[in-house]
N, C-alpha and C positions, 0 to 999 in steps of 0.2 A: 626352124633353122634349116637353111639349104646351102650346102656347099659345093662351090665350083669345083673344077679340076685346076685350078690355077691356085689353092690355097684364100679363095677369098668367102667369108660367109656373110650369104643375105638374114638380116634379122628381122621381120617385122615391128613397129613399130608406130602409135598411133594407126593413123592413116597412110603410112611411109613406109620406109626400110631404111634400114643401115646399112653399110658395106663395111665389115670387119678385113682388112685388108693387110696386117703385120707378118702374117705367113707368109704372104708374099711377097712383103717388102724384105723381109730375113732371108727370101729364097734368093733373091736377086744380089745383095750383099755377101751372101758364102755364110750367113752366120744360123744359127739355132736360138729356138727359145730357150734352151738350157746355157750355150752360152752368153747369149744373152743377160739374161737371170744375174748371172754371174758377175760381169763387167759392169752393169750399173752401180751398187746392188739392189737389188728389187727381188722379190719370192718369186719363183718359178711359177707357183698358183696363178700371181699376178698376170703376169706375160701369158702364160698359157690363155685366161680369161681374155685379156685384149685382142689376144690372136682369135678366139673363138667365137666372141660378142657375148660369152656368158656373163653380164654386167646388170649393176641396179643402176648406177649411177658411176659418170667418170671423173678421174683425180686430176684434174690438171698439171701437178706436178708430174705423176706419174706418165700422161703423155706429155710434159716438157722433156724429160729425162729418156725418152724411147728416141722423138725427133730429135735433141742434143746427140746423142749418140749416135744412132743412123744418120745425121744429116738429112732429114728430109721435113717437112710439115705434116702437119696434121694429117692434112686430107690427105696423106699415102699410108695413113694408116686405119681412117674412120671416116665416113663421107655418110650424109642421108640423104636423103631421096622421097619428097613429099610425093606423095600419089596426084 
């Protein structure tokens, strides 16, 4: 795992990477993963994990309920990148 200065984390994957990007979509909004966490409700674990890319697999609700909330799509919060 590599993390930017801008709150965004490279995750490898397969032959790819991910771009874990909710850090900095929270940064640009004024808001936290804590309160975050809160306003959904969703566990702080949770959010903390999306922000990080520490993931097995993703919940789709759980990212309907981030984009619902923030206003934004997916890809401002999770994007791959095949090699």
């Amino acid at each position: 795992m590599s993390k930017s200065s801008k709150g965004i984390y490279k995750i490898p994957c397969q032959k790819g990477y991910y771009l874990f990007k909710l850090e900095s979509l929270l940064a640009t909004i004024d808001k936290t993963k804590y309160t975050i966490a809160k306003e959904l409700p969703t566990e702080y674990k949770v959010i903390n994990r999306y922000a990080h890319g520490d993931l097995e697999r993703f919940d789709a609700k759980v990212i309907a309920r981030i984009c619902d909330h923030c206003n934004c799509k997916m890809s401002d919060i999770i994007e791959y990148y095949p090699n």
